[in-house]
C-alpha positions in Angstrom: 6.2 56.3 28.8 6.5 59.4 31.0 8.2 59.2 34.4 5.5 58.5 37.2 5.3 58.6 40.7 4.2 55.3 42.1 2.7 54.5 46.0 3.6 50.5 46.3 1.8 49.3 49.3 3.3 45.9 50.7 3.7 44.0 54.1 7.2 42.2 52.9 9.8 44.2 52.8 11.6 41.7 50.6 8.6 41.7 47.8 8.8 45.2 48.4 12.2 45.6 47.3 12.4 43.0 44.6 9.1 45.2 42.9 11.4 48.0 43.3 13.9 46.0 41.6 11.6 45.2 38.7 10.3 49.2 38.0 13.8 50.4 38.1 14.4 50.9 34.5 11.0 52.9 34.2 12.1 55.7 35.9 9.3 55.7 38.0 9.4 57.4 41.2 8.1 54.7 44.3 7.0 55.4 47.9 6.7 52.3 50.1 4.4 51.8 52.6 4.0 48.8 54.5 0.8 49.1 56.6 -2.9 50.6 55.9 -1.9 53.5 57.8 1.2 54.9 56.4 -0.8 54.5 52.9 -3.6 56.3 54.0 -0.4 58.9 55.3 1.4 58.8 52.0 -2.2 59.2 50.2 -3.2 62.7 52.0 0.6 64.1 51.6 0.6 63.9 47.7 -1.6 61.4 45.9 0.3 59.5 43.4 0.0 58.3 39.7 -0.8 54.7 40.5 -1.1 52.7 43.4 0.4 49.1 43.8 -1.8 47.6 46.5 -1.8 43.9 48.7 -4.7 42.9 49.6 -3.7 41.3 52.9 -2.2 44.0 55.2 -0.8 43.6 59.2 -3.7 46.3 59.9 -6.5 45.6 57.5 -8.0 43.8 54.5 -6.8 46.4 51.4 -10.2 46.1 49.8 -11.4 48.7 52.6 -8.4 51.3 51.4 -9.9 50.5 47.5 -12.8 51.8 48.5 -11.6 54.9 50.0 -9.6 55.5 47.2 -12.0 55.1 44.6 -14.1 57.9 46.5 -12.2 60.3 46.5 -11.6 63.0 43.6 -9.9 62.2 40.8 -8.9 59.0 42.6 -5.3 57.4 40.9 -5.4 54.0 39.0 -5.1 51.2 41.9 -3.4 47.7 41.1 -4.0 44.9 43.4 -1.8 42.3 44.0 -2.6 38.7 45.3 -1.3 35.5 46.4 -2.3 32.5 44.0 -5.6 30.8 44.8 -7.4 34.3 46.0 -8.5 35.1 42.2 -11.7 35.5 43.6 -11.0 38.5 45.8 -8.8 40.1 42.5 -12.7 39.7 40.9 -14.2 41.2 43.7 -11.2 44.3 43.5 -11.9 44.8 40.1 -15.6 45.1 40.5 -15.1 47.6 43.3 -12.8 50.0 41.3 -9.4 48.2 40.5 -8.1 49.2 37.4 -6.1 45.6 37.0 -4.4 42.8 39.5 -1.7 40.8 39.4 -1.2 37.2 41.0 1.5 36.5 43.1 4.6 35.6 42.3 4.7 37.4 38.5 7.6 38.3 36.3 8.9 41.3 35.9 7.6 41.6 32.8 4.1 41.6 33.8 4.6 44.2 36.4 6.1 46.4 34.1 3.8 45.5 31.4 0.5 46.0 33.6 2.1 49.5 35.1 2.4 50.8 31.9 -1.5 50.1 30.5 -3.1 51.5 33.9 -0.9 54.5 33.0 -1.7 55.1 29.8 -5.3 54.5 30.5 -5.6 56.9 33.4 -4.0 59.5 30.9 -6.7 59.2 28.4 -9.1 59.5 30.7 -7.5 63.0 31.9 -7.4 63.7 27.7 -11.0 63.1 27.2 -12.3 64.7 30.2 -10.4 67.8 29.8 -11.9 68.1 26.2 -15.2 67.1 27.7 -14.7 69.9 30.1 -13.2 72.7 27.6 -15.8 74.4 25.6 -14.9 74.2 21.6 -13.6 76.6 19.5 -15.8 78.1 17.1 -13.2 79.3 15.3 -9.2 79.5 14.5 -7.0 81.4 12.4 -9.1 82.0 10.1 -11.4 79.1 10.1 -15.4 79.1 11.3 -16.3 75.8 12.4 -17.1 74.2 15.8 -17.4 70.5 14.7 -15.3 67.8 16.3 -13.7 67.2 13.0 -12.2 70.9 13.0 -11.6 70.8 16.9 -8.7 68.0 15.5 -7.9 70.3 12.6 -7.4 73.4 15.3 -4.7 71.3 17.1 -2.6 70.2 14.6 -2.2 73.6 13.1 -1.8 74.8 16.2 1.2 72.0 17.4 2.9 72.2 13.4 3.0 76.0 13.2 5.6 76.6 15.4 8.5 73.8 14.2 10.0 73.8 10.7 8.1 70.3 9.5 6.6 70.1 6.4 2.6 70.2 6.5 0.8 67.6 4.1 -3.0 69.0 3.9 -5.7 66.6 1.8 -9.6 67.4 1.3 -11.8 68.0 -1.2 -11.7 71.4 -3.2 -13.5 74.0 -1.1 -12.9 72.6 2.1 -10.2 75.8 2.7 -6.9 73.8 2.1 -5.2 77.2 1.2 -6.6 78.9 4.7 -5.0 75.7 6.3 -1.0 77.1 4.6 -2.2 80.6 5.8 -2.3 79.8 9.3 0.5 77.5 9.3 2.4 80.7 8.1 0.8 83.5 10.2 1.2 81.1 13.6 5.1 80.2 13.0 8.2 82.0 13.8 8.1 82.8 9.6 5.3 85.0 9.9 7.3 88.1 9.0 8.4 86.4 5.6 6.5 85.9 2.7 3.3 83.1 2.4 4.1 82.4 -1.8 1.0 79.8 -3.1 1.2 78.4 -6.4 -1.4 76.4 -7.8 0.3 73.4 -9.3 -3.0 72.7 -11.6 -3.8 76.2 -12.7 -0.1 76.7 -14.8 0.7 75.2 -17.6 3.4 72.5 -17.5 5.8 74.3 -19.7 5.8 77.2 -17.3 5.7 75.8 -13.7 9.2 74.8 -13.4 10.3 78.7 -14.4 6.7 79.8 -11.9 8.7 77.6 -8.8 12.5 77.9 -9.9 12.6 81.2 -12.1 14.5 81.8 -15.2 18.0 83.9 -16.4 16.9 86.0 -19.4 16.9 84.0 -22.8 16.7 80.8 -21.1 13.4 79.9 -23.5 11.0 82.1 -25.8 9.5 84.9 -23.7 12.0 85.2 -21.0 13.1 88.9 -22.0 14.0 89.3 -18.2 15.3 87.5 -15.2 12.6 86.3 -12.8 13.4 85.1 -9.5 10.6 82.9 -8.6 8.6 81.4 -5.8 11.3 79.8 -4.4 13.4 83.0 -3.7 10.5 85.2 -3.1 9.3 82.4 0.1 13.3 82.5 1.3 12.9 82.9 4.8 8.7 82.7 4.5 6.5 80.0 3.8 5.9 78.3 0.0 2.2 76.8 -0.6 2.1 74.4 -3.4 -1.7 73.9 -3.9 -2.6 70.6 -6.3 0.7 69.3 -5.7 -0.2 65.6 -7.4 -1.1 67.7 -10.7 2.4 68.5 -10.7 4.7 66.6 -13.8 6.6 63.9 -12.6 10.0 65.2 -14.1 9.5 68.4 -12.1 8.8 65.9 -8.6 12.1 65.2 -9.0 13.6 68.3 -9.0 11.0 70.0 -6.5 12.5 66.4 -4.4 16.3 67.7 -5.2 15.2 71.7 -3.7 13.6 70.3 -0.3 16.5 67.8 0.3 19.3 70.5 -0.7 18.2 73.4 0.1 19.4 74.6 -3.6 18.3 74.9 -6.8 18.9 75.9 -10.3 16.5 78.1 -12.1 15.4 77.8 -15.6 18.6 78.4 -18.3 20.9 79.4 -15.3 24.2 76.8 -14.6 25.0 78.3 -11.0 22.7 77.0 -8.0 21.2 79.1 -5.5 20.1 78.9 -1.6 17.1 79.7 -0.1 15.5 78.9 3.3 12.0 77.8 2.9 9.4 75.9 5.0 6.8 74.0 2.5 2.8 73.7 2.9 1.7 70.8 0.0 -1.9 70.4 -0.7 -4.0 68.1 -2.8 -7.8 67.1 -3.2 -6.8 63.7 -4.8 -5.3 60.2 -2.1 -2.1 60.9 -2.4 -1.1 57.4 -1.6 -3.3 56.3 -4.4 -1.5 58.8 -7.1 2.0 56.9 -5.8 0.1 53.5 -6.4 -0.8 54.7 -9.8 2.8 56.1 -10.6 1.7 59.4 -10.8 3.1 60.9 -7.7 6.6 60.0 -6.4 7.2 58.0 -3.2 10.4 59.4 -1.8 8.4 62.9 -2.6 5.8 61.9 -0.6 7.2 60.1 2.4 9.6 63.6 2.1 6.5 65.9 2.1 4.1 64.1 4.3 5.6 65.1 7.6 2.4 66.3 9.7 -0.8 65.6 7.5 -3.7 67.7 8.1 -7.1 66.4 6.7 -9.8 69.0 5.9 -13.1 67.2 6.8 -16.0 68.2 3.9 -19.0 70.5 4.6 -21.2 67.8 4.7 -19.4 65.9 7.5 -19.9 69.3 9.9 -22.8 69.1 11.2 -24.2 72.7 12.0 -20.9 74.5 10.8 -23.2 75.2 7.7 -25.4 77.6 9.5 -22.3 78.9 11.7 -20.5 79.4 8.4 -23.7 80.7 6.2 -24.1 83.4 8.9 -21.0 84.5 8.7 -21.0 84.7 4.8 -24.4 86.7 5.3 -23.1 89.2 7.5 -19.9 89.7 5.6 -22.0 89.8 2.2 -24.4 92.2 3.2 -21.9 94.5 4.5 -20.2 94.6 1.3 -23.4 94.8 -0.7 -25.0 97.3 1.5 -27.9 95.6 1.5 -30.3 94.7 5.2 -30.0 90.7 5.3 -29.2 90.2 8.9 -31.0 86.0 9.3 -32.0 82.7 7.7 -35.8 82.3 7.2 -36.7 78.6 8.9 -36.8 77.4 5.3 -33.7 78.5 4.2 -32.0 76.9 7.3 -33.5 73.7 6.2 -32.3 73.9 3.0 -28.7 74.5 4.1 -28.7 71.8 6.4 -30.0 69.6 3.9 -27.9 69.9 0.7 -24.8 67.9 0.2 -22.7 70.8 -0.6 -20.3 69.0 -3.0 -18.5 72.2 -3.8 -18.0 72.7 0.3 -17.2 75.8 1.9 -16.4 77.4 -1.5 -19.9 76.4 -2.5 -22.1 77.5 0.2 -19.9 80.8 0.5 -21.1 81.5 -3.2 -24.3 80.2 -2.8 -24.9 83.4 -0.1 -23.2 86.3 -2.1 -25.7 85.0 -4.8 -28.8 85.2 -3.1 -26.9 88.4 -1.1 -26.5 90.1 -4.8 -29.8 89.4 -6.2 -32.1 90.0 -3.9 -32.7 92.5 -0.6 -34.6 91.7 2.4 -34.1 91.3 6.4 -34.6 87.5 5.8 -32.9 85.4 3.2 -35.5 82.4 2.2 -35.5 79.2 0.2 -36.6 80.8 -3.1 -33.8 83.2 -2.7 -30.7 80.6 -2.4 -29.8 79.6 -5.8 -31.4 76.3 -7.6 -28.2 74.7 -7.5 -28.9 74.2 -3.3 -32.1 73.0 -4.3 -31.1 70.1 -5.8 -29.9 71.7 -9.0 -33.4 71.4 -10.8 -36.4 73.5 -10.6 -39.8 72.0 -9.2 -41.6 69.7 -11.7 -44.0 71.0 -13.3 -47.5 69.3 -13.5 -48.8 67.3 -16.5 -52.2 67.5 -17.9 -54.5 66.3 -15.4 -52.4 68.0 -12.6 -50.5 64.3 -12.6 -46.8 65.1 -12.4 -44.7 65.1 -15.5 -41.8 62.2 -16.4 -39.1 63.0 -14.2 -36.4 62.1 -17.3 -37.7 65.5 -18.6 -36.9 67.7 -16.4 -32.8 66.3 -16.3 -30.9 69.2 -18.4 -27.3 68.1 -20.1 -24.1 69.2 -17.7 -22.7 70.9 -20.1 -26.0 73.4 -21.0 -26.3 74.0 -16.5 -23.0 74.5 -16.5 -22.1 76.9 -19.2 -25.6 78.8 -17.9 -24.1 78.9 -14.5 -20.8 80.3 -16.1 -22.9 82.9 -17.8 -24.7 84.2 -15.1 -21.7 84.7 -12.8 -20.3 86.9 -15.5 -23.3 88.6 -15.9 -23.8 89.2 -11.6 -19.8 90.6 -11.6 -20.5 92.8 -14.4 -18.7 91.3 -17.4 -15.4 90.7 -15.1 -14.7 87.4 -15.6 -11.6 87.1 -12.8 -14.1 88.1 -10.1 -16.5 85.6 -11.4 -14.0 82.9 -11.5 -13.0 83.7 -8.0 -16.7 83.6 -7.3 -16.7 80.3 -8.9 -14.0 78.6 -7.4 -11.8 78.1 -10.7 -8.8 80.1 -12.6 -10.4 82.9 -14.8 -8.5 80.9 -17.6 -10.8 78.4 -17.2 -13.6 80.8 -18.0 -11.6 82.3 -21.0 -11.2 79.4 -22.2 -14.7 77.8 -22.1 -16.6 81.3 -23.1 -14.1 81.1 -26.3 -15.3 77.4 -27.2 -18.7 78.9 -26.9 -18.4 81.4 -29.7 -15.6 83.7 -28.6 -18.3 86.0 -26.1 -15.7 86.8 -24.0 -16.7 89.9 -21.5 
């Protein structure tokens, strides 16, 4: 508990002194005054943190200096004090403004104890209402977003950048988990080192160790050259592992060894080397639940999960979607060169009320497709793709204009998916790593699907 100064109003000088007695460990700073008067005196001079007050004074009752305390501006936390048997005035104290009481005679304990919560309490109350006051950010680093969710976010980026602690970020995919390492990076004393991300998912197990570690020449089939790594190419930056629970558990160990040591061994090499890196992990999955599970390594995690920074999703953000969506707009059409400049009143009601599964990532691609395919001042409902509209197109009518069976009209994943694939190939002109980026997945993950399909690769 920080250091406080404290205005103890009481008659008995030996009460006085023995309260003294029982704050003295606490640090706190203590005025004494023994009349109404010299309070009132003490009061204009500096008001204090918290006031200890007697009710029964030489020159007054102190339920009258209550009063005047409580209307004044940001009036301090007042404890009354009482002799047993006047529990009735405490009530009445408390209804006009006290923030606790305390019968007399009470241990030490309790003063200490009671001292401590008005504190605390009054503290909070300056927290909230200086958030209450401050207008929130729209933005940071990066980030678009006003919610209260992101206000959160905001801070802890902004408190972790600056100290060498590791920074654990969780959310779904899309929720900008990557943009979350960036500003960790560009906000800390590292900032004129490298920011190295590796996606822990998108390399294949055989190769991440030498993707992280690097590898001597020889040290397996391929490796016709030395290559140095993530971790030597982050020394003295920042090294993002992105999907860190996808990540083998004989590798955890090793990955455990390099963040404990500082050293490590790359692939085929007997000599180890140094580096000095700061580490951003990220996952979509619990990571508590992958320890559970045995997937995910606890003394990995309890070394990893330093500051944790949870990404709230889309849906949880209120009107960040239009904040967000206009942005995308204006940045879309600029690149397009096309004259989209607002949201018909449709549209906006679309956007608020989809579920955006695929979050930011989602709506972000939802606008460069309506952006790319059309041209207007306005972008409207029809425009945004049918995936935002609930992923089916309206049902058509039946003979004698009754609606058709709903079952109809659901398509196999697999066929909506592959014809989403298709048509962001098609929209990026045959270049499938644009499209995946467009997406949200690893262009090998289009290679590899388009090849099951028939081999139509672009």
């Amino acid at each position: 508990m920080p250091q406080a100064r404290l205005l103890l109003v009481e008659d008995t000088l030996s009460l006085a002194t023995l309260y003294r007695e029982y704050l003295r460990g606490e640090g706190h700073a203590i005025q004494h005054a023994s009349t109404l008067g010299a309070a009132r005196e003490a009061l204009a001079e500096r008001p204090p943190d918290a006031v200890l007050l007697d009710l029964r004074l030489p020159d007054g009752d102190g339920l009258g200096l209550l009063a005047e305390i409580r209307a004044a501006p940001n009036p301090p936390p007042v404890v009354v004090m009482t002799a047993h048997g006047s529990v009735s005035v405490a009530v009445d104290a408390m209804r006009a403004g006290a923030s606790d009481f305390l019968v007399k005679p009470f241990p030490a304990e309790r003063l200490v104890v009671t001292v401590a919560n008005v504190l605390e309490r009054a503290a909070l109350r300056r927290e909230v209402a200086t958030l209450a006051a401050g207008a929130p950010r729209g933005g940071f680093a990066g980030f678009i977003g006003a919610a209260p969710a992101m206000q959160t976010v905001y801070r802890i980026l902004e408190n972790a950048a600056p100290s060498r602690a590791t920074v654990f970020v969780t959310g779904e995919s899309g929720t900008g988990k990557e943009l979350a390492a960036e500003a960790v990076h560009a906000l800390s004393p590292r900032s004129g080192g490298a920011f190295v991300a590796l996606n822990c998912a998108a390399i294949p197990k055989d190769l991440i160790e030498s993707e992280i570690f690097g590898h001597v020449r020889g040290a397996f089939t391929g490796a016709v050259a030395d290559r140095p790594g993530a971790a030597r190419a982050a020394d003295g930056g920042t090294l993002f592992l992105d999907e860190l629970c996808e990540m083998d558990l004989a590798l955890q160990g090793k990955l455990l060894r390099f963040i404990q040591t500082g050293s490590f061994v790359p692939v085929g090499a007997s000599k180890p080397l140094r580096t000095d890196v700061r580490f951003v992990c990220a996952t979509n999955r619990d990571p508590l639940e992958e320890v559970r599970a045995g997937r995910f390594r606890e003394d990995l995690y309890y070394r990893l999960h330093v500051v944790p920074v949870a990404l709230p999703p889309l849906r949880e953000r209120g009107e960040d979607v239009i904040l967000l969506a206009d942005a995308f707009l204006a940045r879309s059409a600029a690149e397009e060169g096309k004259r989209f400049a607002r949201f018909a009143p449709d549209a906006l009601a679309l956007l608020r009320a989809h579920r955006w599964p695929g979050n930011v990532r989602e709506l972000e691609n939802a606008i460069r497709t309506a952006v790319v395919l059309h041209d207007a001042e306005e972008v409207t409902a029809a425009m945004l793709p049918v995936t935002v509209h609930g992923g089916a197109a309206p049902p058509a009518a039946a003979p004698g204009g009754r609606a058709s069976d709903p079952a109809r009209r659901i398509r196999p994943l697999a066929e909506v998916e592959r014809e989403a694939i298709e048509e962001a190939v098609r929209l990026c002109g045959g270049n499938i790593p644009k499209a995946a980026a467009f997406l949200g997945v690893s262009p090998s993950t289009l290679y590899r699907k388009r090849e099951a399909w028939g081999g139509q690769r672009g």
